[in-house]
N, C-alpha and C positions, 0 to 999 in steps of 0.2 A: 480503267484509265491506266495508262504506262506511266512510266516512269517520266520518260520523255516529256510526256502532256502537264504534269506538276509544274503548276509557275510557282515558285518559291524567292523568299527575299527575306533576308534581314532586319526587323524593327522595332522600336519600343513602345510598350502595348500599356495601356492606361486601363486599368480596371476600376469603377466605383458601382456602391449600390448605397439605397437608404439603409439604415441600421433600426430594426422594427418598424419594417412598412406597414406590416401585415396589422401590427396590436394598435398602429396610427388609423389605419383604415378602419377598425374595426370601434375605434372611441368618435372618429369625426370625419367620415369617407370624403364627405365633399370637401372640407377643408383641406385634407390632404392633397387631394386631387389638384387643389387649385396651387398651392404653395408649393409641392413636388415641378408644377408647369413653373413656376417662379424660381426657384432653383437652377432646373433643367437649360430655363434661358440664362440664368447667370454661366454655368456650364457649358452650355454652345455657344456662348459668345469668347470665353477665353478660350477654345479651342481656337477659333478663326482666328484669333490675337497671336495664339503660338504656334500655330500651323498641323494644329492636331488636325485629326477627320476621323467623324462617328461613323463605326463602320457596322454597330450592332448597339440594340437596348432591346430590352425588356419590361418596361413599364418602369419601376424601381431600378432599373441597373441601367449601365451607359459600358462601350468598350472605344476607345478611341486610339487611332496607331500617332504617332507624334516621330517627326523627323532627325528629332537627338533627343537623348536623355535629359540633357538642363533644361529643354522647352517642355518637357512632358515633367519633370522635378515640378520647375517655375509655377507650370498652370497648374499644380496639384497645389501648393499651397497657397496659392493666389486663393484659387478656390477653396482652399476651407477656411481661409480668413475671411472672405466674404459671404462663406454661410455662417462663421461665427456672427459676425456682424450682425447680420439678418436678426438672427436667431437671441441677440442682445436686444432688440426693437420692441417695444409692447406691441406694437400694431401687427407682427407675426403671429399668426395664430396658431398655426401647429409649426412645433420649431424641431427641422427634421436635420438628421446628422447624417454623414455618410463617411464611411471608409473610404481608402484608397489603395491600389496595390500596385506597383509599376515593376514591368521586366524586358529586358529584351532577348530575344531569341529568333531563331529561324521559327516560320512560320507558311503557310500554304493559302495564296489567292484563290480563294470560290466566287466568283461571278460577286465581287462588290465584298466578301464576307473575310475572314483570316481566321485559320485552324489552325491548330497544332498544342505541341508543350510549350510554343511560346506564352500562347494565350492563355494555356491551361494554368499557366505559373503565374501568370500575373492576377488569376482568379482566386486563387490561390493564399498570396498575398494580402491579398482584400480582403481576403477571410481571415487574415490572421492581424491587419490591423486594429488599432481601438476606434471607439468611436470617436472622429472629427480628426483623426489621425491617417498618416501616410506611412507605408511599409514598403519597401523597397528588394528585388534580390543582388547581390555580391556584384554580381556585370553592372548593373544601374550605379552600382557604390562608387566600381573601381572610376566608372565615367563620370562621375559627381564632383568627387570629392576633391578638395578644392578650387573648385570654380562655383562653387555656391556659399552660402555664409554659415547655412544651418550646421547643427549639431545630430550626430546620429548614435545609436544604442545599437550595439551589436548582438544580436538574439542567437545566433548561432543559426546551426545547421536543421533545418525542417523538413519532416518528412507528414509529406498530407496525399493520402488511399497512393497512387503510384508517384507523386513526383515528388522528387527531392531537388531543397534550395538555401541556399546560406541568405539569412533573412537578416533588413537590418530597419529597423525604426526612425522617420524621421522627425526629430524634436522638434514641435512647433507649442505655442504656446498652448496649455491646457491638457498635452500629452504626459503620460508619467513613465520615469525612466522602469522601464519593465524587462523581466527574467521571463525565459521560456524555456520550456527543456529543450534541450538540444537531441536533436534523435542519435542513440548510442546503442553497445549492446545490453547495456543495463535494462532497455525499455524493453527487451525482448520479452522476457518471464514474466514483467508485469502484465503486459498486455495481451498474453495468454489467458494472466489467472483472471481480469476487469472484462474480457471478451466473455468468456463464458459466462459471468455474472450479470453484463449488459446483455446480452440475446437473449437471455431469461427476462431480463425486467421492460425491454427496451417498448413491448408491447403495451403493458401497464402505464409507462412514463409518457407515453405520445401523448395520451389527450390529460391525464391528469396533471401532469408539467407544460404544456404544451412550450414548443423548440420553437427555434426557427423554423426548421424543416416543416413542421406543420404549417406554421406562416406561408411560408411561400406554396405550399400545395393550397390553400387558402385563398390567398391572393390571384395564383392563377385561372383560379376556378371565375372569381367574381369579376376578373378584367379580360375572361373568355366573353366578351358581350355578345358573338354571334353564334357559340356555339350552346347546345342542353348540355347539361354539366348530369352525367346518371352514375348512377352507385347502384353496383351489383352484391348484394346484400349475403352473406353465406349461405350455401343451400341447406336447409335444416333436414335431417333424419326424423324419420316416422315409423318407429319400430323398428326391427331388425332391417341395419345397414350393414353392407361391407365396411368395413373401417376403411377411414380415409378418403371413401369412396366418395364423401359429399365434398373434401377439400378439395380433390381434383379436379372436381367437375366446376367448382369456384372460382379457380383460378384459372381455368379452361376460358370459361366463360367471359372474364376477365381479360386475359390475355388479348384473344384474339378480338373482341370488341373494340381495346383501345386502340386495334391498329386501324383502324376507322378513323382516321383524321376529320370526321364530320362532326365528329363529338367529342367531351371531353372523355374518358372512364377514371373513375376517382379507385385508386390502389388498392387491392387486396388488406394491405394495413388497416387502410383507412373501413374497410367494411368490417374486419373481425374491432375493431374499436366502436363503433358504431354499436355492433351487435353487443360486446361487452357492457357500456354504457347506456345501453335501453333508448337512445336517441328517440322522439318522438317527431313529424312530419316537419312541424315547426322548427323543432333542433337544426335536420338537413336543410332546411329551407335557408335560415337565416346564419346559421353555423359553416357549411360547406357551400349553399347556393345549389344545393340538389335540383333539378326540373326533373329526374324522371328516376322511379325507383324500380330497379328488378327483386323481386323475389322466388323463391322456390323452393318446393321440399322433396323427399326421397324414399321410396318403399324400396326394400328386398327382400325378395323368397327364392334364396339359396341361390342360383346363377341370373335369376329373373330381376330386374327394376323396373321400376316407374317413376320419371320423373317428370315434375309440373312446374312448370314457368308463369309468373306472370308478370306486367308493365302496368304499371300506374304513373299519372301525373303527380307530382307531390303535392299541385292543389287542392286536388281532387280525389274521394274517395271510391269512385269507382276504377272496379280494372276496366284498363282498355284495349288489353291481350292476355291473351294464356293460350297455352298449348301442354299434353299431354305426352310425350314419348318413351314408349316401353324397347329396352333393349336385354343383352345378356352382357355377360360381363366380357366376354369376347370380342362384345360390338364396342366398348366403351369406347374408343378413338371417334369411330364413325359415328357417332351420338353428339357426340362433343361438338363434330364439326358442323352436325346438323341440327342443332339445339340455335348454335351459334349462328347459323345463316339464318335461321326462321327469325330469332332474336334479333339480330342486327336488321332485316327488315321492314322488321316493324316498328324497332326504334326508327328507321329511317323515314317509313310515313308518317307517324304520328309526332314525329319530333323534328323533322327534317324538312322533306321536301313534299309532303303530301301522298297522295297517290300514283302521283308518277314516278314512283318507286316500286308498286305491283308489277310494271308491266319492265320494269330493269330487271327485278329478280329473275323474271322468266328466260332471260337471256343468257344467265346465268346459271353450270350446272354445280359449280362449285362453289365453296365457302372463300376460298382465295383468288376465285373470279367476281365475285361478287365483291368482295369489299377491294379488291383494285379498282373495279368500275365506280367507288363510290368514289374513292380517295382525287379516280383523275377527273373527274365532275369537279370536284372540290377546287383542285386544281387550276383547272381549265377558267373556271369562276373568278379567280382571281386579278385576270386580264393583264398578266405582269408577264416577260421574259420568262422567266425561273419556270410560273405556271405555269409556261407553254411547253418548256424542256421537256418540263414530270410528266406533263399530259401527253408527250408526245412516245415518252419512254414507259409508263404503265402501256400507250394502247399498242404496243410491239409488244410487252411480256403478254397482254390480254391475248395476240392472235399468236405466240407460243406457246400457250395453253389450247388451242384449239376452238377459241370463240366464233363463232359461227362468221361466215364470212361477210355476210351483209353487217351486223352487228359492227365490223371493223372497218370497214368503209365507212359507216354513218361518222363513226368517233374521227376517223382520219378526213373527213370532209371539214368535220370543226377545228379538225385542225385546225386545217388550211387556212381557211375562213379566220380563224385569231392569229394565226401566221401574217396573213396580205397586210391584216389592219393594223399589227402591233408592228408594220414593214421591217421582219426578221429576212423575208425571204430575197435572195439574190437574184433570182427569174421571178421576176412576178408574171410573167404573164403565161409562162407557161404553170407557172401552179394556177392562175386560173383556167388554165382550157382542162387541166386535171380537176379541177372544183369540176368544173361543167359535166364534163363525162361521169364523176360518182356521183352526181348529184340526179343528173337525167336518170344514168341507169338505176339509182334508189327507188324512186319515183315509178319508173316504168317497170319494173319488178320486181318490189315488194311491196311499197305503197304504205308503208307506218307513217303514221302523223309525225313522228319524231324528222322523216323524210321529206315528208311536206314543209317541215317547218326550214329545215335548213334550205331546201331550195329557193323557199321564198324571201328568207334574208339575203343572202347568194346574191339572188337578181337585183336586189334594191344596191348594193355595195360592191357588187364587184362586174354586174354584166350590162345588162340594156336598161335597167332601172323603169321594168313597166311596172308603174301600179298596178294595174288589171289585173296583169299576170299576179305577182304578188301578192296581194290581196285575198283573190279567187282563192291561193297554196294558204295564207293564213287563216281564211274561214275555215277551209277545209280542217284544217290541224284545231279548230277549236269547237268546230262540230266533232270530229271525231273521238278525241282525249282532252275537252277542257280542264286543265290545270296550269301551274305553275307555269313551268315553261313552256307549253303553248303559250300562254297568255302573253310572257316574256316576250318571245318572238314578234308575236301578230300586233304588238302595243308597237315594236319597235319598226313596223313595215309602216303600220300608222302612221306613224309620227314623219319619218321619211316621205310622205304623201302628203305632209299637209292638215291630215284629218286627225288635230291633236285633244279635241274633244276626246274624241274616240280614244285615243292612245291610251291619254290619263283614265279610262275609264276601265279600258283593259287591262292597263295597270294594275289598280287597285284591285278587280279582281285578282287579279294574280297572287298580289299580296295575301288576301285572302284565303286563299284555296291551300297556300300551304304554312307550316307552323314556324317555320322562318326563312327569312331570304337569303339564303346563302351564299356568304361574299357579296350581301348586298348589290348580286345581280338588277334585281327590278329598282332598287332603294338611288344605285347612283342614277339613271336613268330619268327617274318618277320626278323626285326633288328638282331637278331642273325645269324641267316640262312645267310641274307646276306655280315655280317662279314667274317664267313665261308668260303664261295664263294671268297671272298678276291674282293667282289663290294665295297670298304670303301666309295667312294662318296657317291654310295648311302644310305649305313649305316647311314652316319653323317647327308645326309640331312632329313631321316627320325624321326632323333633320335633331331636334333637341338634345335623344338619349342615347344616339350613337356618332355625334358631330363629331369625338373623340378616337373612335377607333379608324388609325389609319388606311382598314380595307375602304372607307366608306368614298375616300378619291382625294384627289386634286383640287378641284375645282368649289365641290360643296362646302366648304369652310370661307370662302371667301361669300358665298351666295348666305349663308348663315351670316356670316360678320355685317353685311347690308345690312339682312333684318336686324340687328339689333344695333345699327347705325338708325334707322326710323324710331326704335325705341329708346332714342338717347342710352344707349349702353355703351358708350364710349372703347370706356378700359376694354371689355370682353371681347368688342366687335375689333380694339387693335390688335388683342389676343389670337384670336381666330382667323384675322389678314395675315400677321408670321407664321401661323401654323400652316395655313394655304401653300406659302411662298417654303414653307421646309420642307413643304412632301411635291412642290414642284409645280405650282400654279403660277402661271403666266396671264396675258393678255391673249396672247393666239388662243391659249387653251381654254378661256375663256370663252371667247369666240365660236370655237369650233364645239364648247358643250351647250352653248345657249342657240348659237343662229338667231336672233331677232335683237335688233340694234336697238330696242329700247330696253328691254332687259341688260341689255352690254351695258349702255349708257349709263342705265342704273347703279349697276357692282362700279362700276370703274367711278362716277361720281363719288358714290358714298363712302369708297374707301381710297380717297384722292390724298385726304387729310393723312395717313399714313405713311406715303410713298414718299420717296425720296429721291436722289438722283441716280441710285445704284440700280432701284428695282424698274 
């Protein structure tokens, strides 16, 4: 990107987070869970009051931009006196605190998001208030101060990993006037001699002290709801090793897994602590939230090795991979990479998307062809803008690495296809006569089910919309490669026809065949159809353990909040009508995810009692 192309702007950046989320989650999840939402709306409401806008959170963290300093001051203590409040209540049951950090700075517009040292400063900050307390840098001071009432402590100059800020405390009740070092040259010699003393012990202290830092690699592990969270375990030595030779291959392995955005990979840290502490399956399970453990060990005879891998479930005591590869010490690179592509997978069937991963690898001759192609699936799944960018920009670096050229035509068909419908594109009609031409020529010679399968969505949304035709293209793709996204497809040419028995049924296969649904592809889809159907059991139980996580859509939190408007749940189902209306559910879109006006009838009566004049 140029220089030129940088939208940049001026503004003051609101940083909060809970202050021990993790050891809160960890004594009472679901309490948490619920009072964090209870919070959260007290917080997104004084934003709309002071003209803030949430431009980024993290489950426990919030970053909001605010149009002057005194409205982003204002709502920073507004809001901790009103979680103090709270948190004074007996009825509160987990009474949770949060910092705050505010700064203003240049900063960089991404597509809805803000980068820079602005933001970095005002994270900064955050970190360096107390709990229930506001921290402020010198530019917020000089625009403050007197035009507000408060009182402020001057901390001085702070230096945190590269940025430096004159920090200054704002006194609200409960806060204590506090001393910090100021970063000088005095701090240089000590933090030489306390550096060397920490990198020696710092390995020890993680799990027997456990930090924040551990929280938070914790926390994200367990509020990854759709991804396997795996831990690749150090490779152990078996008789004469090359020294060092098993840590390379450890953190080899490591590395390049976690660039796998399909999964989580839990840290190199995190595994030699692990292995330190004798962790048992239960420890990972209920400690980190492990699904899937790598292990492996290491022969050498003088330039010769042997190294063996293997995959387990952490439910489960049987392995459900292993592989064998002998190299020399010469090959180590090329080992590494192909240790790491057999690796990745087979984590990707067994953990992922099922078997319809066998027939991606083969397309693939590379370890960094390979996991591009997984990342822009990932992607693409998303059905967002952003997703479509990535997806659109991995499948140019795929066919600048040399991917076969039908293989790149399939990907840039789906483009298209999530281009027309997400209406990104400016010609539509001629990116569909382009659909048409890769899609025939797919079809006509080379004939993968993968090919089948797009053309037959194709026709139902973007051309003549014959069933027949359609149809015919999705048996085909589910006689040939039944799985996942076969199923995917053929459920949704289905459904499009009418035949929603059917859909729901192919659905659920779907569901089945692989070990999760990624981006809740099949999951947004299913849930509605079986609304429709008027199946609510099963609606609610599909919908219950991920109605939370915002890939799961728009619309499904409002179809949740019905059912539990039939089950007199009152408070939750008004819970889950705002949560609908924050991620962007309307009436049209209602509409256009159900198609059948007694279903509409349905959502829109039972959450009438909510509405107001605004919505």
């Amino acid at each position: 990107m140029s220089e030129e192309e940088i939208d940049r702007k001026i503004t003051v950046i609101f940083a909060t987070d809970v202050v021990g989320y993790s050891k809160h989650m960890e004594t009472d999840e679901s309490g948490t869970v619920k009072n964090l939402r209870a919070c959260e709306k007290i917080l997104t409401g004084l934003f709309e009051k002071h003209k803030g806008r949430l431009f980024n959170t993290g489950g426990d963290s919030f970053l909001a931009e605010f149009p002057s300093a005194v409205l982003a001051v204002e709502c920073a203590v507004e809001f901790q006196k009103a979680i103090s409040e709270r948190n004074s209540s007996d009825e509160t049951s987990v009474k949770l605190q949060f910092r705050i950090g505010i700064n203003s700075g240049d900063v960089i517009k991404e597509k809805g998001n803000l980068l820079g040292d602005g933001v970095n400063i005002a994270a900064r900050l955050e970190a360096l208030a107390q709990s229930g307390g506001i921290t402020i840098s010198k530019v917020i001071y000089d625009y403050v101060k007197g035009k507000i009432q408060y009182e402020f402590n001057d901390l001085g100059l702070q230096k945190v990993k590269q940025n430096e800020f004159h920090a200054f405390d704002l006194l609200i009740d409960g806060n204590e006037k506090r001393k910090l070092k100021s970063d000088g040259k005095n701090k240089i010699g000590i933090f030489v001699a306390v550096l060397v003393i920490f990198l020696s012990a710092v390995a020890f202290s993680f799990f027997l002290n456990p930090k924040e830092e551990e929280d938070k690699n914790l926390t994200i592990a367990r509020n990854d709801t759709n991804k396997p969270i795996i831990l690749v375990m150090p490779i152990q030595t078996l008789g004469l090793a090359q020294e060092g030779l098993d840590k390379a291959i450890t953190e080899s392995l490591i590395s390049n897994i976690s660039r796998y955005n399909g999964v989580k990979t839990l840290s190199s840290g995190i595994s030699y602590e692990v292995q330190r502490r004798q962790y048992n399956r239960e420890d990972l399970k209920n400690k980190l939230a492990v699904t899937h453990l790598v292990k492996g060990s290491l022969q050498s005879v003088g330039q010769n090795n042997r190294l063996s891998l293997e995959l387990t479930k952490i439910n489960e005591e049987t392995i459900i991979w292993s592989k064998q590869l002998e190299f020399e010490l010469n090959q180590l690179f090329e080992i590494q990479d192909a240790a790491s592509l057999e690796l990745l997978n087979s984590i990707q069937i067994v953990a992922v998307t099922g078997d319809v991963a066998a027939q991606t690898e083969k397309d693939f001759t590379t370890f960094e062809q390979f996991k591009l192609a997984l990342n822009r699936r990932g992607e693409w799944r998303k059905w967002t803008p952003d997703g479509y960018e990535k997806s659109v920009q991995i499948t140019s670096q795929l066919e600048d690495l040399g991917v076969d050229r039908y293989v790149i035509l399939n990907l840039k068909a789906w483009n298209l296809h999530q281009k027309l419908l997400l209406r990104l594109s400016p010609t539509p009609e001629e990116d569909k006569k382009v659909l048409l031409e890769i899609t025939e020529k797919l079809i006509g010679e080379r004939g993968r089910p993968n090919d089948f399968g797009i053309r037959s969505i194709v026709e139902m949304e973007h051309f003549d919309k014959d069933c027949s035709l359609a149809e015919k293209y999705a048996e085909k793709v589910i006689e040939m490669e039944p799985g996942g996204d076969s199923f995917t497809g053929a459920g949704f040419v289905y459904m499009r026809c009418g035949k929603l028995e059917k859909a729901a049924k192919t659905w659920k296969a779907g569901l089945l065949s692989q070990p999760i649904d990624q981006g809740y592809q099949i999951t947004r889809m299913y849930a509605p159809l079986l609304f429709r159907l008027k199946r609510y059991a099963e609606t609610e139980a599909i919908l219950e353990n991920i109605i939370d996580d915002p890939a799961i859509g728009m619309i499904q939190p409002w179809i949740y909040a019905s059912l539990l408007v039939d089950k007199d749940e009152i408070e939750r189902a008004k819970f889950y009508f705002e949560l609908g209306i924050s991620r962007g559910a309307s009436e049209k879109r209602l509409r256009r995810a159900l198609k059948d006006e007694y279903a509409i009838e349905k959502v829109i009566n039972n959450l009438a009692q909510f509405s107001n004049s605004d919505q």
